[in-house]
C-alpha positions as CSV (number, residue, x, y, z in Angstrom):
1,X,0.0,0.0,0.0
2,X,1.3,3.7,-0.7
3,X,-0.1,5.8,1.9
4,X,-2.9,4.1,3.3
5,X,-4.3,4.8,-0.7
6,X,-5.4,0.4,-1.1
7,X,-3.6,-2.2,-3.2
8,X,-1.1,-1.0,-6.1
9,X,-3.9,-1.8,-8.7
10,X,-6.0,1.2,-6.7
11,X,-3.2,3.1,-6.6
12,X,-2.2,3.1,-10.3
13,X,-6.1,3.3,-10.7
14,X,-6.6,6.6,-8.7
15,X,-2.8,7.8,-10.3
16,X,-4.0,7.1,-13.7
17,X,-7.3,9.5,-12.9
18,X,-5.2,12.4,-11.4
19,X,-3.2,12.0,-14.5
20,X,-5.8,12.1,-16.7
21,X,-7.3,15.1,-14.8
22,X,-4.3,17.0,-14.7
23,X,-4.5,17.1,-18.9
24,X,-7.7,18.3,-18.9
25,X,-7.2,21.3,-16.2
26,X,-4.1,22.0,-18.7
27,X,-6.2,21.2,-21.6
28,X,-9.4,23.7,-19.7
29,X,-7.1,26.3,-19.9
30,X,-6.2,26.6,-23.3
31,X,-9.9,26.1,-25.2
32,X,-10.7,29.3,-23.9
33,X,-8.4,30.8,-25.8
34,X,-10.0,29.2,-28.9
35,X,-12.5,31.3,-30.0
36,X,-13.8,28.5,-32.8
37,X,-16.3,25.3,-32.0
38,X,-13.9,22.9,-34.8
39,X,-10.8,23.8,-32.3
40,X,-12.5,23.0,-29.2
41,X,-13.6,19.9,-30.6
42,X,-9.9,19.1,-31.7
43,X,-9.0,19.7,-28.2
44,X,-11.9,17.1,-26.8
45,X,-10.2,14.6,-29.6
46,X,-6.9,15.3,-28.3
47,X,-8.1,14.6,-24.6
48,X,-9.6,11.3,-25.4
49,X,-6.4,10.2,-27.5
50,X,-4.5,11.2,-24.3
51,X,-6.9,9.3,-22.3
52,X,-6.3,6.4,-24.5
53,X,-2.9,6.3,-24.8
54,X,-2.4,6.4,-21.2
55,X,-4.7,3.2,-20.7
56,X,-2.3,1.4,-23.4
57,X,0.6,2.2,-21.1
58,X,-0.7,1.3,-18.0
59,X,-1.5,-2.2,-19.7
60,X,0.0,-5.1,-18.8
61,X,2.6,-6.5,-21.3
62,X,4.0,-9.3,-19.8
63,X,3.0,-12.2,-21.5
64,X,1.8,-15.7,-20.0
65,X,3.1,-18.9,-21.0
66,X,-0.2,-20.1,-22.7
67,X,-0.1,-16.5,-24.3
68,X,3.5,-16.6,-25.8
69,X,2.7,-20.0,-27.6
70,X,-0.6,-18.5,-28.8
71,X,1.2,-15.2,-30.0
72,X,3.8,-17.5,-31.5
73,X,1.8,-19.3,-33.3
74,X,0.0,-16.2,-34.7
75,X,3.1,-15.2,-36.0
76,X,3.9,-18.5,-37.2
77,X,0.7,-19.4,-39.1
78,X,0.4,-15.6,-41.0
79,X,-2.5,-15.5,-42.9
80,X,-4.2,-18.7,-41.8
81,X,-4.1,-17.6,-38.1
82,X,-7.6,-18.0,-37.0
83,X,-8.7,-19.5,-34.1
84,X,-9.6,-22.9,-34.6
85,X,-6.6,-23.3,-36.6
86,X,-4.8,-22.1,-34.3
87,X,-6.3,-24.5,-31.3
88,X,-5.5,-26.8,-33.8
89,X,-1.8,-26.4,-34.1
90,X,-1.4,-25.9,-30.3
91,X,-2.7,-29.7,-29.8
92,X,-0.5,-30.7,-32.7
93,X,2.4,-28.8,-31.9
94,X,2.1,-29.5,-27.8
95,X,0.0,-32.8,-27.5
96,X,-2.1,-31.1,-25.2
97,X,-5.8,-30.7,-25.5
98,X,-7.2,-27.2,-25.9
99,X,-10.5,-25.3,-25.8
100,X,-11.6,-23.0,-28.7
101,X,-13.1,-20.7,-25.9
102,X,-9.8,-20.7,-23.9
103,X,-7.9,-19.5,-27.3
104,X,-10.9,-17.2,-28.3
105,X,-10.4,-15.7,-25.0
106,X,-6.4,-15.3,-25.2
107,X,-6.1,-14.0,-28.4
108,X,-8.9,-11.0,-26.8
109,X,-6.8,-10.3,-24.1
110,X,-3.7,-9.9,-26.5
111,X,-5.4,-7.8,-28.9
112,X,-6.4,-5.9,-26.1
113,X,-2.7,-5.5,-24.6
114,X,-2.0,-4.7,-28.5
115,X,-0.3,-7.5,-29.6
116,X,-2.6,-8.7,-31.9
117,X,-5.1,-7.2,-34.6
118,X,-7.7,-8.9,-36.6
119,X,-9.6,-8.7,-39.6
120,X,-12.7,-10.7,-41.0
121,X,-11.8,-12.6,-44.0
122,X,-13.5,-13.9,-47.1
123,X,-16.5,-15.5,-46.8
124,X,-15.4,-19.3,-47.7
125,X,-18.0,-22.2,-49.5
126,X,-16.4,-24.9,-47.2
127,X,-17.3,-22.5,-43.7
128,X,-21.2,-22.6,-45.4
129,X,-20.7,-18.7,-46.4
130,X,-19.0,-17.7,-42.7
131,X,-16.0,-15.5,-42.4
132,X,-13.0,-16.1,-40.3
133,X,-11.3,-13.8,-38.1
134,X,-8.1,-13.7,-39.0
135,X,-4.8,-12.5,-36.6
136,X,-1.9,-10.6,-37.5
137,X,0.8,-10.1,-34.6
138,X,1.9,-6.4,-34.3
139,X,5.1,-4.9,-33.9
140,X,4.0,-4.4,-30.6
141,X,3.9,-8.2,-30.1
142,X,6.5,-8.8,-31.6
143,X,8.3,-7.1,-28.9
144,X,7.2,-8.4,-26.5
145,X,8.0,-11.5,-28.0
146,X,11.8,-10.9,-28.3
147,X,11.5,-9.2,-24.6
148,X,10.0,-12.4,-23.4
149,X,12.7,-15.1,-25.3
150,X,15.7,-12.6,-23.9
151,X,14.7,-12.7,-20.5
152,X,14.5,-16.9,-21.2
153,X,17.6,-17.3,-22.4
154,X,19.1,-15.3,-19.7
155,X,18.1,-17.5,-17.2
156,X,19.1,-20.8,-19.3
157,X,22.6,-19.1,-19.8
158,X,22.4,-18.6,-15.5
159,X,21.7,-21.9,-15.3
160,X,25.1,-24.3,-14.6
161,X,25.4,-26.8,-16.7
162,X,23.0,-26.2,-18.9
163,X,23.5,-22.7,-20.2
164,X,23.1,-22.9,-24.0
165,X,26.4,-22.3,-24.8
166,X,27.2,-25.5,-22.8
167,X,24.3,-27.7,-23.3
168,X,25.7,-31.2,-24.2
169,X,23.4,-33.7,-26.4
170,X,25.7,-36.8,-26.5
171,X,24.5,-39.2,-24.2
C-alpha cells in the first residue's frame, strides 16, 4: 500500500485518474483561448487520445506462458491464423488438448494488450458462407516476444550446466 491509498492496482487506478485530470485542467485552460467550436472539438479529440494512450501504457505486457505459444503461433501461421486453426496447431504442436473458448479468449486479451489485430476474411463455401477472423501479430507483439525469449535465455545461460552455450546432447 502507498499511503494508506489500497492495493497498487487502486493506486495506479486513482494515479492514472489524477493523471488524466491534470491534462484536462491543462487542456481547460487553453480552449478558452479558442474562439472556434472545430478547435474546441480538436482539443476534446486530443483529450480522449490522451486518455487512451495512457490506458495502453498502463497495460500489462507481460506475457503468459499459454499467451506466448498463442502469439507464436499467430506469427507463425500468417495468414491462416484464426482461431480454430490455431487450437488446432497448439494440440499438434504440444500434445495437449485445448479449448476454442480458452484460445478465443487469449487472443482478446492480446489484442487488447495490442499484440494482436484482426480482420474478417473472405467469406469461404467450405465454412457454409461464414468468415474467419483472422490474426496478425503487431510490432508491438512482436516485442514483447523478443523481450519475453531474452529474459528466457538469460536464465538458461544462468543456469550451470546447462547454459546454452554449454548444453551437451551426446548421451
Amino acid at each position: 500500500m502507498l499511503f494508506g491509498l489500497g492495493s497498487t492496482h487502486n493506486v495506479q487506478a486513482q494515479l492514472r485518474e489524477l493523471y488524466i485530470l491534470f491534462l484536462i485542467f491543462q487542456l481547460s485552460i487553453l480552449i478558452p483561448l479558442f474562439k472556434t467550436y472545430l478547435i474546441v472539438e480538436q482539443m476534446k479529440l486530443i483529450c480522449v487520445h490522451l486518455f487512451y494512450n495512457l490506458e495502453g501504457k498502463m497495460k500489462e505486457t507481460r506475457l503468459g506462458g499459454f499467451e506466448e505459444a498463442i502469439l507464436l503461433l499467430v506469427g507463425i501461421m500468417g495468414e491462416d491464423a484464426y482461431a480454430f486453426k490455431i487450437a488446432d496447431e497448439f494440440e499438434s504442436q504440444t500434445g495437449r488438448t485445448v479449448s476454442i473458448g480458452s484460445v478465443h479468449s487469449t487472443m482478446d486479451r492480446l489484442s487488447k494488450k495490442g499484440f494482436l489485430t484482426s480482420e474478417m476474411g473472405l467469406p469461404t463455401s467450405n465454412r457454409g458462407g461464414r468468415r474467419k477472423r483472422i490474426y496478425t501479430i503487431t510490432a508491438s507483439g512482436q516485442r514483447a516476444l523478443r523481450k519475453s525469449k531474452d529474459f528466457k535465455v538469460s536464465l538458461w545461460n544462468q543456469f550451470p550446466g546447462l547454459s546454452l552455450g554449454e548444453l551437451n546432447f551426446a548421451y
